[in-house]
N, C-alpha and C positions, 0 to 999 in steps of 0.2 A: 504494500500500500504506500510505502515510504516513496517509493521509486515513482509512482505515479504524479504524488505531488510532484517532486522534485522538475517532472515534466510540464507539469501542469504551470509551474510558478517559469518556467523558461519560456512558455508561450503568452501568459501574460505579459512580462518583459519583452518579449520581442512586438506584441500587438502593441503596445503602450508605446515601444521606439519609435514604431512606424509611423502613430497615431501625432508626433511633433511637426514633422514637415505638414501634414497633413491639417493641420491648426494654424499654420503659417499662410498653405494655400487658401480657405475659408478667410482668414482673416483681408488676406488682402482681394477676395472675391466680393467681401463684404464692402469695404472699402472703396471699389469701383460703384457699387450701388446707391450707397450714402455718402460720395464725394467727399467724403474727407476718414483720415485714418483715426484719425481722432476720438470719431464718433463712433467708426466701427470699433475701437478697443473697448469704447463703455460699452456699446452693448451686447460687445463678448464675456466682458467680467461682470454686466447685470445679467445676463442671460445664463451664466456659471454658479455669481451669489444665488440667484429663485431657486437652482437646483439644487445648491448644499442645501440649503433649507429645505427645502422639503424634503432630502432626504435626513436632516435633522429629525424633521418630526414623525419621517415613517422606521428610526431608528430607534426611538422614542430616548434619543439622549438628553439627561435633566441639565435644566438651564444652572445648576448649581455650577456646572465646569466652566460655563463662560465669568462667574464670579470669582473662580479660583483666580482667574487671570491677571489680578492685581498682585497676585506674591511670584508673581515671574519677575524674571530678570530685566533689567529696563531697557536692552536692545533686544527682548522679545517681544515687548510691548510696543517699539517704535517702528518694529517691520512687521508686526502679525497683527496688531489689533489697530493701527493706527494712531495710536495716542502719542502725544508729547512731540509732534513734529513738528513745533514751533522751537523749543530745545536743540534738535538735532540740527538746524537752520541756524541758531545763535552759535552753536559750536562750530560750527564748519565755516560760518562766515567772518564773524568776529577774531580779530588777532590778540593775543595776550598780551 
């Protein structure tokens, strides 16, 4: 049974490889449709966020994890949850 996984989890990885160029083509498919790339990047990443969510809630994962999220580290909080990006802007910009 072991061996089957071990197959099973190489053909996930490889349809997942495949599946990058393939979100690259779309994206810039999209792109040609709504004149600007811009617009196509939102509504790749809104049309991505609807789906974690729901499959949040057909997971039925409790909202208590998203409150853990304040004892993470504070460059997990400024590239995953989006907080404190006005911080990471003073630091980069401002000289000492």
């Amino acid at each position: 049974m072991s061996s089957f996984f071990n197959y099973f989890f190489i053909i996930v990885a490889l349809v997942a490889g495949m599946m990058i160029p393939t979100q690259g083509a779309i994206n810039t498919k999209l792109a040609s449709y709504v004149e600007s790339p811009v617009t196509a990047a939102f509504i790749s990443f809104l049309v991505g966020t609807i789906a974690l969510f729901f499959y949040l809630l057909i997971a039925e994962t409790p909202l208590s994890n998203f409150t853990n999220s304040k004892n993470a580290p504070i460059i997990d909080r400024i590239f995953v949850t989006g907080k404190n990006w006005k911080k990471l802007f003073e630091i980069k910009v401002k000289p000492k």
